[in-house]
LUMTI-646919 format. One record per residue (C-alpha): z, x, y; residue in three letters. Coordinates in steps of 0.2 Angstrom, whole numbers, plus 5000, padded with zeros to 4 digits. Layout:
<sites>
ZXYALA ...
</sites>
This chain:
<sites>
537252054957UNK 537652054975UNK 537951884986UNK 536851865000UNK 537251755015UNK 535751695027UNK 536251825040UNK 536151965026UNK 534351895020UNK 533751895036UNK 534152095037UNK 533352105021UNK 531752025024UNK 531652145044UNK 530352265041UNK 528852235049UNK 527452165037UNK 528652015034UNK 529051995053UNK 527051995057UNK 526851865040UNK 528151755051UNK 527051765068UNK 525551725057UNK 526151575049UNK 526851515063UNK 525351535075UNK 524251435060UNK 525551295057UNK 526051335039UNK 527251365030UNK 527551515020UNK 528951595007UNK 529251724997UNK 529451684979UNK 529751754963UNK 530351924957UNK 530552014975UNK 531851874979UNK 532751894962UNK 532952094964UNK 533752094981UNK 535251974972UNK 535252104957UNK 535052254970UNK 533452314959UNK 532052384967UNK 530352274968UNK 528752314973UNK 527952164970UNK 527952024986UNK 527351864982UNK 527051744996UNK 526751554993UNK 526051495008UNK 525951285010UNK 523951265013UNK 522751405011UNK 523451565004UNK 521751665009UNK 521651605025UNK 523451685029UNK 523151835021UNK 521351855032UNK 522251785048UNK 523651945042UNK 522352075041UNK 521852035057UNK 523552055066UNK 523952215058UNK 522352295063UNK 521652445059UNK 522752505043UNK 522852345034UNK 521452325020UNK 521152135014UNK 520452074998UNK 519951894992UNK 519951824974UNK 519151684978UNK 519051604958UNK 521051624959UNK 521351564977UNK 522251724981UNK 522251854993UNK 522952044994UNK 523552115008UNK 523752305009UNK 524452405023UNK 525352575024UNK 525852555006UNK 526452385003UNK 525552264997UNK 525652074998UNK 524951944987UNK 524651784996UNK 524451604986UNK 524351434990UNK 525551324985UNK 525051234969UNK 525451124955UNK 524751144938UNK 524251024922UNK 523851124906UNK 522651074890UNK 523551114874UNK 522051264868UNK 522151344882UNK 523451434894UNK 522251414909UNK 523151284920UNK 522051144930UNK 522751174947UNK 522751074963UNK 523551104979UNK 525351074981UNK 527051074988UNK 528251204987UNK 529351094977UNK 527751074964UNK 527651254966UNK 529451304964UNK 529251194947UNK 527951254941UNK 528951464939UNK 529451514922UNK 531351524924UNK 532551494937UNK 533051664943UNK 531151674947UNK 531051504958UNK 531951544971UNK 531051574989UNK 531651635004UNK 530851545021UNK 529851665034UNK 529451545047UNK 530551585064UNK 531551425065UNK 531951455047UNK 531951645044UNK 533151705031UNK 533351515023UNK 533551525002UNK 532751394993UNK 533451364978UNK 533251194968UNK 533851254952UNK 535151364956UNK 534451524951UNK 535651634963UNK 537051554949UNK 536051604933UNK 535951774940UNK 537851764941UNK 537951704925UNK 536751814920UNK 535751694911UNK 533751644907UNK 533351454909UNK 531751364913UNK 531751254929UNK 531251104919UNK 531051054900UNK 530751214891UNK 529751124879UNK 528451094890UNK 528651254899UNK 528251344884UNK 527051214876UNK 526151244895UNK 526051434893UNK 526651504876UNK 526651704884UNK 528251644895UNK 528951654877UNK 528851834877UNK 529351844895UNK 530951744889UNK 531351884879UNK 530552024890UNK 531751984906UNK 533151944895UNK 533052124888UNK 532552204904UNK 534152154912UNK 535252114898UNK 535351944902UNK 535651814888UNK 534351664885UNK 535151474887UNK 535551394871UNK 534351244875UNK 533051394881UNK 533251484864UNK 533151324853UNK 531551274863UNK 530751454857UNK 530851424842UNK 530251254841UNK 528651314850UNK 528551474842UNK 527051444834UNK 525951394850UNK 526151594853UNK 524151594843UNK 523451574859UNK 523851704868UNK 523051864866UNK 523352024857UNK 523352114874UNK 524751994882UNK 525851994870UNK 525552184867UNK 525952214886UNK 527552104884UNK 528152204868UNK 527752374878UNK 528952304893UNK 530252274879UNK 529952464871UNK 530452544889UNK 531952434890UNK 533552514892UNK 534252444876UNK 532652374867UNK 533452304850UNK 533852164862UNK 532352104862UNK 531752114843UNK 533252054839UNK 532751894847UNK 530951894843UNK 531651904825UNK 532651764827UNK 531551664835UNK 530251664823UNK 529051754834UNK 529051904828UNK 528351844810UNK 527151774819UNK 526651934832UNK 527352084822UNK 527552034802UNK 527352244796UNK 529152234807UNK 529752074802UNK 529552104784UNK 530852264787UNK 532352144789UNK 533452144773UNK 534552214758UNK 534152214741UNK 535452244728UNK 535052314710UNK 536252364697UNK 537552384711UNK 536452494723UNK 535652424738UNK 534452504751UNK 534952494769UNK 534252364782UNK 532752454787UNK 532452344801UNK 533952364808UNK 533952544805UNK 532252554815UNK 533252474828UNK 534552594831UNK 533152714829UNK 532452644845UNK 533752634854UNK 534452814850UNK 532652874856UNK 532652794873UNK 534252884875UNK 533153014881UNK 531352974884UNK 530452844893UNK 528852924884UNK 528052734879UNK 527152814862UNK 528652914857UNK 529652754858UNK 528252684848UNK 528252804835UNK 530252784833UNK 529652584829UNK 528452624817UNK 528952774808UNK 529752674793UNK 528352544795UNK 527652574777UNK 529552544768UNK 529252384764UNK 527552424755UNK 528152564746UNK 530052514739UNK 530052534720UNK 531552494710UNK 531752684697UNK 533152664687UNK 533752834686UNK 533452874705UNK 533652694714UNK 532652634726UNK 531352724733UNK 529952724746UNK 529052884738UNK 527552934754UNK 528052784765UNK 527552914781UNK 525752944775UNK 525652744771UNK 526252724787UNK 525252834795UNK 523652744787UNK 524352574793UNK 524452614813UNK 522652604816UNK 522552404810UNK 523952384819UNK 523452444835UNK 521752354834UNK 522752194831UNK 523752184845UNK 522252284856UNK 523352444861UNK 522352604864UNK 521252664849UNK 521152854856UNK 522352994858UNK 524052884861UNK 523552814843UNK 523352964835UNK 525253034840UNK 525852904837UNK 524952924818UNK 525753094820UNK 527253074822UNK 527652934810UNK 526753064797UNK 527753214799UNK 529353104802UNK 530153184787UNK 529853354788UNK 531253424801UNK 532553304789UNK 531953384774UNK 532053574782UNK 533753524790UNK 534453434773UNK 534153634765UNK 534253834771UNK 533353824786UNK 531753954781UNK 530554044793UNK 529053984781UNK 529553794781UNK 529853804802UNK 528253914804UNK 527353784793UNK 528053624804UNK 527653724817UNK 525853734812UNK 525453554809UNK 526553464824UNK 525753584836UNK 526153534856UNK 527153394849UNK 528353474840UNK 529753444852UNK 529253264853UNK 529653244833UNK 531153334836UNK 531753194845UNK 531053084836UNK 531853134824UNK 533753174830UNK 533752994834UNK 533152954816UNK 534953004810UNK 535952844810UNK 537352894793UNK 538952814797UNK 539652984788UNK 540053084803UNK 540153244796UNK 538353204787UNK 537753154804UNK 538553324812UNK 537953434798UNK 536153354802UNK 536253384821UNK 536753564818UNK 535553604806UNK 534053534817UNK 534853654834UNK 534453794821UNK 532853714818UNK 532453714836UNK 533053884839UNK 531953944825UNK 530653864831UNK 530753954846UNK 531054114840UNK 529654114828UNK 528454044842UNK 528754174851UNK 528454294838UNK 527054234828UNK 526054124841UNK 525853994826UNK 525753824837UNK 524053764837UNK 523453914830UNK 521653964821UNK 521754094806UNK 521054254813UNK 519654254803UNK 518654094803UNK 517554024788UNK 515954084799UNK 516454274797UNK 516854264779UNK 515254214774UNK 514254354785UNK 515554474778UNK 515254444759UNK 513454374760UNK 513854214756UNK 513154034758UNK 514353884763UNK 515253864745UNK 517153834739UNK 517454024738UNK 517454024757UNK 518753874760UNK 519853954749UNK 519654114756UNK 520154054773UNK 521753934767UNK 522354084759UNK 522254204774UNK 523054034784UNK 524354004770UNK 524854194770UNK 525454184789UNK 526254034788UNK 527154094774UNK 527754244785UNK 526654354771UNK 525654444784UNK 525554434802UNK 524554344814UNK 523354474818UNK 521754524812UNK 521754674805UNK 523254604793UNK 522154444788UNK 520754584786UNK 521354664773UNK 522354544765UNK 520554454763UNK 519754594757UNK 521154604741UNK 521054434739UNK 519154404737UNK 519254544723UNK 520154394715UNK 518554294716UNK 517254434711UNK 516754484727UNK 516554654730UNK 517154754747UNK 515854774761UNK 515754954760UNK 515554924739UNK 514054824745UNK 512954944756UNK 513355084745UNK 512554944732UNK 511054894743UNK 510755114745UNK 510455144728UNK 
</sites>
């Protein structure tokens, strides 16, 4: 965070679009200020897109009297139901508001709004590092407004509400999430009177709908560090309440001496590990989920100790309900993610032994274009506080990559379709749609994967032919001869 002087602001705020706001608003007699997030990321030197400008009176009007100035390359448009106005030109685009206050009904998140001051306004902003405005008028150009002393909670690196939090989360329960969001997006920490107030209010979150709160938990995926902000949804309460397949990961069990690890906090650290080196959403996704079904499937065997015998395939069957829930994408993004928790186990198992061509080529097979996304997935999945388990892991899966490589190059086995489809078998024996031909073509499949033949055609051929001999059938040449006597 950087200190910023009037002088310094005044540089800051010297392109042109907030030059011509400033003649606007001065040629209509009103007062305007930019609010909000741009303010807070010049302080934390971050960059921001997003210009917010409270204007004292109408919003829409400015914006239309802004438009009109800028001329030909400036593109407005008016949301009339919401009292704003967008300003586009060159590539920047400005949000214009008037300032209002706001009253809220306790079912609802929709605020009654009437027209306001900018101190009504400025109370009205979630937390204090987003309250803060910077003047554009000319006599006061450059000039911070900052009732609650955000430019100090950014120093302190800290997330408060400008007024009571209980009625500031009461008011609008989704600024819970945001709590948590901004606190993990830049590793700030959440007042002690903020935090108590999110988890006396946690359960107003029912209000709020799947898709907020699944945008807000998706913010908090492509964090730097997202355990942060589980971590504090856990301890809120919230997560229960938004997540509980994720809540009910959290804890050991002991048994005869024996305990299971924290899954929940090993999913963590999976996370983290993961955004290490993607920003891939879905692949992040897939890290949280891909020990989702642990909790469903822990047995107690006395001989082997706890176990969570096909917790990926449960897994896998458990994404779609998810997804609906919190109404994420029911199409392709689903079905990786589905992917990946299922085949999580696979590379660990094959690194965990003599890495074989049949068991890569097989991976291989069914992970298809993915496969170097579960690779990640699953590097990061190693978390053993045995260092030379951990090492002996991470070398085993460079020789699964390299394998990988080397047999894709040489068999062309990603994606691929046997050579001789279920279609052909039946025209070449003269048969009808039975069993006969399904097990004809997953032995001809199982016989390249398994490096038996290659993947060409005239191999699978004649390895078909031999093979339906098994099955009675005779050879196509046996048959015409047949059909000429």
């Amino acid at each position: 965070m950087i200190e910023l002087t009037r002088e310094q602001l005044k540089e800051k705020f010297s392109d042109k679009i907030f030059t011509q706001i400033a003649d606007t608003a001065d040629e209509l007699g009103l007062e305007c200020y930019v609010v909000g997030g741009y303010v807070r990321d010049l302080f934390l030197e971050r960059p921001s897109k997003d210009i917010d400008v409270v204007v004292v009176g109408s919003g829409i009007e400015m914006a239309q009297a802004l438009g009109r100035r800028l001329g030909k390359g400036a593109h407005v448009s008016v949301f009339k139901n919401f009292g704003t106005a967008q300003v586009k030109y060159h590539g920047t685009e400005v949000e214009f508001v008037g300032a209002r206050k706001e009253s809220y009904q306790r079912d609802s998140r929709k605020p009654i709004v009437e027209d306001g001051t900018l101190e009504d306004d400025q109370n009205r902003r979630d937390f204090t590092i987003n309250a803060m405005a910077v003047c554009l008028n000319k006599d006061r150009f450059g000039e911070l407004v900052d009732p609650f002393n955000g430019v100090n909670d950014l120093k302190e690196r800290t997330i408060r509400t400008p007024l009571d939090p209980d009625i500031t989360f009461s008011d609008d329960p989704l600024r819970m999430m945001r709590c948590i969001r901004f606190a993990t997006q830049l590793n700030f920490y959440i007042d002690d009177d903020t935090f108590e107030s999110l988890c006396r209010n946690r359960e107003r979150i029912e209000i709020i709908s799947g898709e907020r709160i699944a945008e807000e938990l998706n913010k908090i995926i492509l964090s730097p560090v997202p355990s942060k902000g589980f971590i504090d949804l856990e301890r809120s309460g919230l997560l229960e309440l938004i997540f509980p397949e994720l809540a009910a990961m959290q804890g050991i069990e002991t048994r005869n001496g024996r305990a299971h690890k924290d899954n929940f906090y090993h999913t963590l650290e999976v996370l983290d590990n993961i955004s290490k080196t993607t920003d891939n959403l879905w692949l992040r996704w897939g890290a949280l989920l891909h020990d989702i079904a642990k909790p469903v499937t822990k047995r107690w065997e006395p001989k082997a100790g706890w176990t969570f015998h096909n917790h990926n395939f449960i897994g896998e069957r458990m994404i779609p309900n998810i997804f609906r829930r919190m109404k994420l994408p029911m199409n392709e993004k689903m079905k990786f993610v589905q992917k990946m928790v299922s085949l999580h186990m696979r590379p660990i198992v094959i690194a965990d032994d003599i890495v074989t061509d049949s068991a890569v080529r097989r991976l291989l097979f069914e992970a298809g274009d993915d496969i170097d996304h579960l690779m990640t997935l699953c590097e990061a999945d190693i978390t053993s506080k045995n260092n030379e388990r951990k090492q002996r892991f991470l070398n085993n899966f460079a020789l699964v990559r390299q394998k990988l490589k080397d047999i894709e190059e040489k068999d062309r086995v990603r994606n691929f379709q046997p050579p001789i489809g279920g279609e052909e078998i039946m025209q070449i024996f003269h048969l009808q749609p039975c069993q006969v031909v399904g097990q004809l073509k997953m032995a001809i499949k199982d016989a390249i994967l398994d490096g038996v033949i290659p993947n060409e055609y005239d191999a699978a051929y004649e390895f078909m032919l031999k093979k339906a001999e098994k099955y009675g059938l005779k050879r196509p040449e046996t048959q015409a001869t047949d059909n000429k006597l």
